[in-house]
C-alpha positions in Angstrom: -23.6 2.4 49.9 -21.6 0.7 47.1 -17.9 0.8 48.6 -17.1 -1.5 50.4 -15.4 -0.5 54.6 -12.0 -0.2 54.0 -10.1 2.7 55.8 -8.7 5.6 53.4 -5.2 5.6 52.5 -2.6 7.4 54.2 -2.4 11.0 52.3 -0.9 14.5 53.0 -3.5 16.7 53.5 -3.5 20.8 53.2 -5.5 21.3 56.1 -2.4 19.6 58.2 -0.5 21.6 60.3 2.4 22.6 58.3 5.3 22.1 61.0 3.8 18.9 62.2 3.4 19.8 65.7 -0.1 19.4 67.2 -1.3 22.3 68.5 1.2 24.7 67.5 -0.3 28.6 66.9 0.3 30.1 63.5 2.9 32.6 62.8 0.3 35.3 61.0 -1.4 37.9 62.3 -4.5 37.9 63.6 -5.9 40.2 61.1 -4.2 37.9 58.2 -6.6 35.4 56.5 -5.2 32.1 55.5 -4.1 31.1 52.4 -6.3 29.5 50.0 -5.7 25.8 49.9 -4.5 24.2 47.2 -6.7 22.0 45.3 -5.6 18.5 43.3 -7.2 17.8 40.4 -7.4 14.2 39.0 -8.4 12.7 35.7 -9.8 9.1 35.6 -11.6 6.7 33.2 -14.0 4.0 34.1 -15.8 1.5 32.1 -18.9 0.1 33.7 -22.3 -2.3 32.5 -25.3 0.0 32.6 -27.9 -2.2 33.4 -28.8 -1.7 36.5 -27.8 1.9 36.5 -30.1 5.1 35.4 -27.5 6.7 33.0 -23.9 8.3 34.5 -25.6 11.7 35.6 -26.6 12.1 39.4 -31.0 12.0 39.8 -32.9 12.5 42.5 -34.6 9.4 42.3 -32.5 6.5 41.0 -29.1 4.9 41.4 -26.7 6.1 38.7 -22.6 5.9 38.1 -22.1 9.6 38.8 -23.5 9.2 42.2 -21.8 5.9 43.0 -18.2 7.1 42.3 -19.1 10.5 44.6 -19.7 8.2 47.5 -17.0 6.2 46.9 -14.3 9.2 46.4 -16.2 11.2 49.3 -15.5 8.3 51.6 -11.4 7.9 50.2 -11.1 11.8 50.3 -13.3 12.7 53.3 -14.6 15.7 51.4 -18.2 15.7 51.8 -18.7 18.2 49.0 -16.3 16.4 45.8 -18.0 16.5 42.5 -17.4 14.2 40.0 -17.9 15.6 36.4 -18.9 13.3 33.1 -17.7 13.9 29.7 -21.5 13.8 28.9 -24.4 12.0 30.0 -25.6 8.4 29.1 -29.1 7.0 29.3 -30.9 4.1 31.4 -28.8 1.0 30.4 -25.9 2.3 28.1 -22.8 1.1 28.9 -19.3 2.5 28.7 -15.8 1.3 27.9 -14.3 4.8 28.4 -16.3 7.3 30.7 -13.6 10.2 31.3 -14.7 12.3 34.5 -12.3 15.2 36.7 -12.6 16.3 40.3 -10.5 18.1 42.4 -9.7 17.9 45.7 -8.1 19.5 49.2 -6.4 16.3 49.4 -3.4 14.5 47.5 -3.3 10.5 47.3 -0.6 9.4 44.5 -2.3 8.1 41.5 -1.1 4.3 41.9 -2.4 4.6 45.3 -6.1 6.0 44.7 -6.4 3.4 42.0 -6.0 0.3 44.1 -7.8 2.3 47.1 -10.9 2.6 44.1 -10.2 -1.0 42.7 -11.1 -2.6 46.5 -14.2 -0.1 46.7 -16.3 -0.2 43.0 -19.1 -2.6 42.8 -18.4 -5.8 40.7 -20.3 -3.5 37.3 -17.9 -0.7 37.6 -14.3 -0.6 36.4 -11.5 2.0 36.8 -9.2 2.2 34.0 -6.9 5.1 34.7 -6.2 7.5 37.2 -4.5 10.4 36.6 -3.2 13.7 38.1 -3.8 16.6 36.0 -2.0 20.0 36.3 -5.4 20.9 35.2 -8.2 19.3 33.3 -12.1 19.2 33.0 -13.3 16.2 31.4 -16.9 17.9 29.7 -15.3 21.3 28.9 -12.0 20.0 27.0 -13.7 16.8 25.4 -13.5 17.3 21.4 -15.6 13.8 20.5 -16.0 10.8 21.2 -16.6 7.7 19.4 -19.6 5.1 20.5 -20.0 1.7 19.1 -23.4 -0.2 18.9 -23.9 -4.4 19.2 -25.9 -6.6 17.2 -26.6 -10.1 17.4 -28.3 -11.7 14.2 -30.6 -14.6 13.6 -31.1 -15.8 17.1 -31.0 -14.8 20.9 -28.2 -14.4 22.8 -28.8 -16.6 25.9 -25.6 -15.0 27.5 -25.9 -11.5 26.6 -29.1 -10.1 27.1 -27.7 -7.5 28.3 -25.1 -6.6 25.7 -26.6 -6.6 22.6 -29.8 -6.1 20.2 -30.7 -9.3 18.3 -32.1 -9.0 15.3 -33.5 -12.3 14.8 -35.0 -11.6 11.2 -33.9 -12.7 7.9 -32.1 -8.7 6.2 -30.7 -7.2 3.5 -26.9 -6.2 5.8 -25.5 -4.6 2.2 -28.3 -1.9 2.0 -27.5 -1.3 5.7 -23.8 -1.1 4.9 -24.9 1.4 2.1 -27.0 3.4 4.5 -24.3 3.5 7.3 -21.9 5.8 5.1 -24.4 8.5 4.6 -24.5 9.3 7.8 -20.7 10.5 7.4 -20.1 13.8 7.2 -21.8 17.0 8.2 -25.8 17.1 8.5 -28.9 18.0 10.3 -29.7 14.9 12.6 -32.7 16.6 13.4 -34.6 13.3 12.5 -32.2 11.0 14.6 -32.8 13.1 17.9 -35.0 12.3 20.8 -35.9 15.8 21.6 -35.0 19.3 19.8 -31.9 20.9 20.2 -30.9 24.9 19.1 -28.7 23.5 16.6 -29.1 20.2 15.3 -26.4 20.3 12.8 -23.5 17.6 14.0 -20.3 15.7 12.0 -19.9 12.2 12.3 -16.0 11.3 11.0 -16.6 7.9 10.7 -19.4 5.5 10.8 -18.0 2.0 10.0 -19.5 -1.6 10.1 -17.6 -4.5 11.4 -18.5 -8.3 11.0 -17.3 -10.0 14.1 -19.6 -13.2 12.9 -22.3 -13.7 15.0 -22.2 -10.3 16.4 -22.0 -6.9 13.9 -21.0 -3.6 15.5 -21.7 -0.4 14.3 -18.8 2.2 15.1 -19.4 6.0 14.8 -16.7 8.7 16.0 -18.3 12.3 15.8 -17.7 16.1 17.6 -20.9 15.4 18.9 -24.4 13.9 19.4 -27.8 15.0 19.9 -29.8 12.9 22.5 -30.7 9.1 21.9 -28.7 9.8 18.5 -26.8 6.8 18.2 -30.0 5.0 18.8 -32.1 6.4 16.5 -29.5 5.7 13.7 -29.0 2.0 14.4 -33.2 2.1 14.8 -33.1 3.2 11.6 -30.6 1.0 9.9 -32.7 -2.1 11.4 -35.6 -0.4 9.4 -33.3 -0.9 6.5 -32.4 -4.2 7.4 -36.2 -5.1 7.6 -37.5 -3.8 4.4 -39.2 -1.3 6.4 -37.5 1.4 4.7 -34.9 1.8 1.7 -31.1 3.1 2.3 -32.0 6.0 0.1 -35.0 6.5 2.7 -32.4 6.6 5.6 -29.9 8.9 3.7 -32.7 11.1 2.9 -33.9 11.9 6.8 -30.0 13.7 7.2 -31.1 15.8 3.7 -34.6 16.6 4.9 -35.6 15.9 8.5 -39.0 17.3 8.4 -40.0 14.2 5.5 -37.9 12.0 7.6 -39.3 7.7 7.4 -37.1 6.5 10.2 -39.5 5.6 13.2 -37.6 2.7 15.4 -35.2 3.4 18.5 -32.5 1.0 19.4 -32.5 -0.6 23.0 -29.8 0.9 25.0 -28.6 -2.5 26.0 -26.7 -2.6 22.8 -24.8 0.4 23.1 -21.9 1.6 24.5 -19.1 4.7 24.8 -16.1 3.7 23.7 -13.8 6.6 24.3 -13.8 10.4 24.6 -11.4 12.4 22.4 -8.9 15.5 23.5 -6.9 16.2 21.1 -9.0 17.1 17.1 -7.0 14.1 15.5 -7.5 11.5 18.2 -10.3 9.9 16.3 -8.1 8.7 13.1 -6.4 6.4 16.1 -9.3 5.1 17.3 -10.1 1.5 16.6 -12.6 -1.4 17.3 -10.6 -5.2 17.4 -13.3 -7.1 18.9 -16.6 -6.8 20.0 -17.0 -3.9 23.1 -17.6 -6.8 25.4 -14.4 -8.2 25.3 -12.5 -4.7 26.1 
C-alpha cells in the first residue's frame, strides 16, 4: 500500500438512506427498481518523479502511478471498482509536471476536501495539483495535445540529479542542434522517431523550442500528438547532431523520408517529462517553460 491509515472524510453518499432514518422501508413498490445512482465525476492533475515507477498505466507486474492513485482513491471513496483514467501513457522513468486523469464516483467529497484527504495519502514522489469536479469530463477522450519538455545537462555529471536529466558530457556543435530542432515543426511522418509502427504515423508538432537555462538546456515540444518513445527518439537524434554523428540536414531529412532515416540513438527517459495536457485547440500558444521542469 502507498497511502498512508488515515480514516476517509466525512461525505454524502447516494447509497444513504434518503430520509435519514435507519432502517426505514422505501415508499416504492415492490415491483419498482431503484433509481440509478448518481455518479460524480472529478478531474485532477498530478505531477510525480518517475523513477521508481513503470510508466502511469496499470501492469500486471510492476508498481506504476495509475495503480497507486486507484488504491489510494479506492481507500477515500470505498469503491472497490473506481478507475482512474490517464490522458495517455508514459514509460519506465518519465516524469510528469501535469498528468490530467477523471473518475467518477457513487460518492461526493467537496473538491478542497478530497485534495487535502489525497495530500496526507500520496507517497513523497507523487504530487496533486488540482482537483476538480466536472459536470462531465474524460481526461484521454477530450485531451487535444500536450506539450512535453526534455533536460539536458552539458559538459559534466549532475551529482544531484541523476535522475532528472541526460548529460551530455561531450564537447558539440548546440547551433546545428538548434537548426535541427525547427524542422521538426510542423506536419510530418515521424515514422523514423517511433519505437514501434503505428497505422498512421503522420503527427504536427506546433512548437519545438530550445531554452538555455546555463548549465541545463531543455528542449520544449507542444504537438496534437505523439507516436511512442517519440520525444525520445528526437532528442536521441539531436544528440547525434550534437556529436558529429549526424548533420542537421540528416535529422531534417528522417521527417522527409523515414525509410533512409540516419537517426539511431534513444534518449533516457530520466530526462523527460509531461508538462501539461491541452483542452481547448489554442491552449498551446499559452504554454510556457520559465525554468527548468524541476523547479515547477
Amino acid at each position: 500500500m502507498y497511502y498512508n491509515s488515515i480514516s476517509p472524510p466525512h461525505f454524502n453518499s447516494a447509497t444513504e438512506n434518503s430520509s435519514g432514518k435507519e432502517g426505514e422501508k422505501s415508499s416504492l413498490p415492490s415491483s419498482e427498481a431503484p433509481a440509478e445512482k448518481e455518479r460524480h465525476c472529478y478531474r485532477i492533475v498530478l505531477s510525480f518523479n518517475g523513477t521508481n515507477y513503470f510508466g502511469w498505466q496499470r501492469q500486471k507486474c510492476g508498481n506504476t502511478v495509475q495503480e497507486t492513485m486507484e488504491e489510494i482513491l479506492r481507500n477515500v471513496f470505498r469503491e472497490k471498482d473506481l478507475v482512474l483514467t490517464g490522458c495517455g501513457r508514459t514509460d519506465t522513468g518519465v516524469h510528469a509536471l501535469g498528468m490530467t486523469a477523471s473518475f467518477h464516483t457513487v460518492t461526493r467529497i467537496p473538491e478542497e476536501e478530497l485534495k487535502n484527504c489525497l495530500d496526507k495519502r500520496v507517497p513523497r514522489d507523487i504530487l496533486v495539483r488540482e482537483v476538480r469536479e466536472m459536470a462531465s469530463f474524460n481526461a484521454h477522450a477530450e485531451a487535444k495535445g500536450k506539450s512535453y519538455v526534455y533536460t539536458v545537462k552539458l559538459h559534466n555529471y549532475s551529482l544531484f540529479l541523476p535522475d532528472g536529466c541526460w548529460c551530455w558530457l561531450e564537447e558539440g556543435d548546440l547551433e546545428a542542434v538548434k537548426s535541427a530542432l525547427k524542422s521538426v515543426e510542423g506536419t510530418h511522418d515521424f515514422r523514423a522517431f517511433s519505437g514501434r509502427p503505428a497505422p498512421d504515423s503522420r503527427r504536427t508538432v506546433f512548437r519545438a523550442e530550445f531554452y538555455d537555462f546555463s548549465p541545463m538546456i531543455c528542449f520544449y515540444f507542444a504537438g496534437n500528438g505523439y507516436l511512442h518513445k517519440m520525444v525520445r527518439r528526437l532528442v536521441g537524434g539531436l544528440h547525434e547532431v550534437y556529436v558529429g554523428k549526424i548533420t542537421a540536414q540528416d535529422f531534417a531529412d528522417a521527417l522527409q523520408d523515414p525509410a533512409c532515416a540516419k537517426v539511431r540513438e534513444v534518449a533516457p527517459a530520466k530526462g523527460l517529462y509531461l508538462k501539461k495536457v491541452f483542452y481547448s485547440p489554442e491552449e498551446w500558444k499559452l504554454d510556457t517553460l520559465e525554468h527548468p521542469p524541476f523547479f515547477y
